[in-house]
N, C-alpha and C positions, 0 to 999 in steps of 0.2 A: 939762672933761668929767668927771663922774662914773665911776669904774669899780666896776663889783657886780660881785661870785661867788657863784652859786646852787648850794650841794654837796647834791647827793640822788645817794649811788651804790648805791641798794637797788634793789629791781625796776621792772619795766616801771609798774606801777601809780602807783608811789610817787612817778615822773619824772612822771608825767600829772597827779598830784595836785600837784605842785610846779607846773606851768605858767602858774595865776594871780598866780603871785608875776610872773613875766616880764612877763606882759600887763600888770598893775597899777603895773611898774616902769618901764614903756614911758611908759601913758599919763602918767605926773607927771613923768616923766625923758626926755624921747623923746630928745635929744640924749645922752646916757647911751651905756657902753657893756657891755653886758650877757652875763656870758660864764657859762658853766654847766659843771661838773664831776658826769661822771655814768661810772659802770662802765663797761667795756668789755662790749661786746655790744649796749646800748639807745642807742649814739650817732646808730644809723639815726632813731630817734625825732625826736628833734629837729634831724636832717638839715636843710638850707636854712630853717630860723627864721627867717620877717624881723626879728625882734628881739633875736636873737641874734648876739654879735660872733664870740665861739669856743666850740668844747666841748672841755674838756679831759677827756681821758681816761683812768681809773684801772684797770687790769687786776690784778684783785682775785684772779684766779686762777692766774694765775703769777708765783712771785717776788713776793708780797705786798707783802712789806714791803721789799724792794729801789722796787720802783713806788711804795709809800708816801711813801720820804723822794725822792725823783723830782716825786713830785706836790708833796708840801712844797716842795721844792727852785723847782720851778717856779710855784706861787704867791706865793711870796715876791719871783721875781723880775719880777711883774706888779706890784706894790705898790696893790692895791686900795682903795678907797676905804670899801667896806663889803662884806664876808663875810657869807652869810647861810647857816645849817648848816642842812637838815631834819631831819638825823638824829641820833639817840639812844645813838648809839656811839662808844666811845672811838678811834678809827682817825680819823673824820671829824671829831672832838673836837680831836684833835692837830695834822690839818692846821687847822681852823680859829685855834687858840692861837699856831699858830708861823706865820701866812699873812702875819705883818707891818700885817692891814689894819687901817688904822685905825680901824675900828669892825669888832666882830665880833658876832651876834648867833644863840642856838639856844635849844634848850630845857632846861630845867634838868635834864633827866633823864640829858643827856647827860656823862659822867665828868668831861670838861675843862671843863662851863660856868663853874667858878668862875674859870677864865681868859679869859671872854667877856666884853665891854664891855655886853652887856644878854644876859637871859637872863629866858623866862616857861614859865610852870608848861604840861604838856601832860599834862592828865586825858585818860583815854579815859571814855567813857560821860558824856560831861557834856554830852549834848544838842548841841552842835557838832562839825562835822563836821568831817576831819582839813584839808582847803581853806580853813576858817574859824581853825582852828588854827593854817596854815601862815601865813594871810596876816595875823594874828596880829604875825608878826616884824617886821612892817614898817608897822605900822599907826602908829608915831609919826614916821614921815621920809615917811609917804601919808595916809589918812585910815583909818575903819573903817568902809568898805566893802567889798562879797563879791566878787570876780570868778570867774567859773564857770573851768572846766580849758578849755584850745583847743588842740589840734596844727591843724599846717597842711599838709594832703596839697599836692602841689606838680598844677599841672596836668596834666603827666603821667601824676603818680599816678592821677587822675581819668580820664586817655584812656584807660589799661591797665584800668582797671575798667569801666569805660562798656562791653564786650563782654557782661557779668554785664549790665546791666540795661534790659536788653532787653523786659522781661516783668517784673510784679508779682513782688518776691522775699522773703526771710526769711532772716535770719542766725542760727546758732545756733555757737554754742560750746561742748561741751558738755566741754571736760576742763579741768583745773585742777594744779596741782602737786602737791597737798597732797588726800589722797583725801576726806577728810570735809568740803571743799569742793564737792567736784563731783556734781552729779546723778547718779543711778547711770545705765549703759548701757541697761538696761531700759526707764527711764522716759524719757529720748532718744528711743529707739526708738516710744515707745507716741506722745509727742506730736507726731513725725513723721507716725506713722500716722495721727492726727487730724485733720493740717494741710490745710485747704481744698485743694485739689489746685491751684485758680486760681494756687496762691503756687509760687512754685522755692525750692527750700532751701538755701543754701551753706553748707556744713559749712563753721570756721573755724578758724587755730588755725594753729601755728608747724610744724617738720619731724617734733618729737618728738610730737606726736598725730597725725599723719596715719595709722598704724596702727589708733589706737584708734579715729578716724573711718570710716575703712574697713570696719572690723567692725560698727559701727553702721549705716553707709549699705547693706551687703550685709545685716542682718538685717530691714531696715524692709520692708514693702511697698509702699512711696511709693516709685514710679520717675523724680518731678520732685528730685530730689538731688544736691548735686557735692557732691563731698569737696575742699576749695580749700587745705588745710591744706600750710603750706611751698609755697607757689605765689605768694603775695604777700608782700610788705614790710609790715613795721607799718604804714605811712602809708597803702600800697594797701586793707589791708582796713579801716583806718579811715574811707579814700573811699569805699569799696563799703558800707558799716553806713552812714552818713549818708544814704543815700536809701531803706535797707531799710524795706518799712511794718510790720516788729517787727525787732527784732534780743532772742532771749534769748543769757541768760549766767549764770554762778554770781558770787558773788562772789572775782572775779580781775581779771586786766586787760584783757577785752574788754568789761567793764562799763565800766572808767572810758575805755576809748579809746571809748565811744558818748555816755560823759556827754562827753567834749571834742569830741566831732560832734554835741551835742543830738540826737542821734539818739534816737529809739523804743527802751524799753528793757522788757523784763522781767528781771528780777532776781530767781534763787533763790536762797535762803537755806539751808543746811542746819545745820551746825553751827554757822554765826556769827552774827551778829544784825545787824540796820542802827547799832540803837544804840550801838555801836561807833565811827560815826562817816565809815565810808566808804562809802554807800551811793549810791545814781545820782544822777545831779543835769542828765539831760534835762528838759526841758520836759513830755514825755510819757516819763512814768516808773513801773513798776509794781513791789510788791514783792511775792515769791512764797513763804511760808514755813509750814509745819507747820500747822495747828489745833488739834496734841495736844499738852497740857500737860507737857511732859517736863523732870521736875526734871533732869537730865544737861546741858540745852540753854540757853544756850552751854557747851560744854567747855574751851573757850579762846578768846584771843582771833585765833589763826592756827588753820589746819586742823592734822590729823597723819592720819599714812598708814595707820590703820583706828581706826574705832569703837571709842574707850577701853571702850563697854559692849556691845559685837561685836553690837549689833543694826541700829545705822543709822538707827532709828526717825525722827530728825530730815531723811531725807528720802525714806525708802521709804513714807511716809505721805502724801507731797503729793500732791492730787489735780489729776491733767492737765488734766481741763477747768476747772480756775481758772486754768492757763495761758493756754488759748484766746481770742482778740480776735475 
């Protein structure tokens, strides 16, 4: 039996973007056993994976680097067959170099690759997308084909949402970590106001926005609205977005947990661009971004927590009804 190690310990996104690697290692390896190392806190995510053997878990925030050589410690005594790194950091650089496995493979940008058994180049803007990048690593032990991102809500997950959808509905997400990411409040507000009235709106989003949804649900004049925020599990509002007939979102992680439900998507852009490389990869997928030529835009390739040129122009400019479906 083959044993992989899939190391993605950066955010919720970045574990969603890793997931075609699993499916793709499934279908050539199904007897395979498949175990993934992801931060503590996003282990809900890939909770009961059928294609998953273990997660192992890195608590990145206490005692770092005590749990560092822990994790080292403890991959080494898995003796892997092949290590596969997403990340770009010398922390997961180190566990991959010292993991014992007989093959190890990242990308070159990462500190330790010169201690990786293969290692390829990871441009941003070079027209593929960070899923095509990903899966990249493993295209000479599979083929060079694409597989889209999958989480797997558990039936459960489905019956606890199945209360929500009831009635034609709509997902919206509207906050984001990183402020020059997220749609402003106002404009939330305005496209609410817009929203055919036919549709229910579930506010979305983990414990730490349920405030800021709050404040938006009480300024809108739309009375078809719930604020869901900290009330479901990743995996629940992933089930609940799969049948939504839109789910919007900014560029963050309710985008890519609708691109692994092929769910309906609008996608705003403010300060980052798709070109970058992570943008939606539903079926039915829209992107939403500026019409004004703003030399500033992109400012970077992550958001930051206000308008390097304090005007926001990149998204106080979008017009709502190119929202609208």
């Amino acid at each position: 039996m083959v044993k992989f190690l899939i190391i993605q310990t950066a955010f919720i996104g970045d574990v969603i973007l890793a997931t075609p690697i699993i499916e793709k290692l499934h279908k050539f390896y199904p007897d395979s056993q498949i175990d993934f190392l992801l931060r503590k806190g996003n282990g809900n995510l890939l909770k009961n994976h059928p294609y998953i053997s273990n997660l192992l878990i890195w608590d990145k925030k206490t005692n770092k680097k005590k749990n560092l050589f822990k994790i080292i410690k403890l991959t080494r005594s898995k003796k892997y067959d092949c290590v596969i790194n997403l990340q770009r950091f010398a922390s997961t650089g180190i566990i991959t170099a010292f993991s014992k496995g007989k093959r190890t493979v990242g990308f070159d940008k990462n500190p330790f690759s010169f201690l990786f058994t293969r290692k390829l180049k990871h441009e941003i803007g070079n027209t593929k997308h960070e899923v095509e990048r990903n899966i990249e690593l493993i295209s000479d032990i599979t083929d060079t084909s694409v597989f889209k991102p999958k989480l797997h809500p558990s039936k459960e997950d489905f019956q606890i949402v199945s209360q929500y959808k009831m009635r034609p509905y709509i997902c919206m997400a509207p906050t984001s970590v990183w402020f020059t990411k997220q749609f402003p409040a106002d404009k939330w507000i305005e496209l609410i106001n817009k929203t055919d009235t036919k549709y229910h709106i579930y506010l979305i989003g983990g414990p730490d926005d349920k405030e800021a949804c709050e404040n938006i649900k009480k300024l809108s004049s739309n009375i078809n609205v719930t604020n869901l925020c900290g009330d479901l599990s990743l995996l629940q509002t992933s089930a609940l977005m799969a049948n939504a007939s839109m789910n919007y979102v900014n560029d963050s992680a309710p985008m890519h947990m609708a691109s692994a439900m092929n769910a309906p998507t609008t996608a705003i852009y403010c300060s980052t661009i798709p070109d970058f490389g992570f943008g939606p990869l539903s079926d039915h997928s829209k992107i939403i971004e500026t019409e004004e030529d703003l030399d500033c835009r992109p400012c970077g390739l992550h958001g930051f927590k206000s308008c390097p040129k304090d005007h926001f122009k990149c998204a106080t400019t979008i017009n709502i009804d190119k929202l609208l479906f």
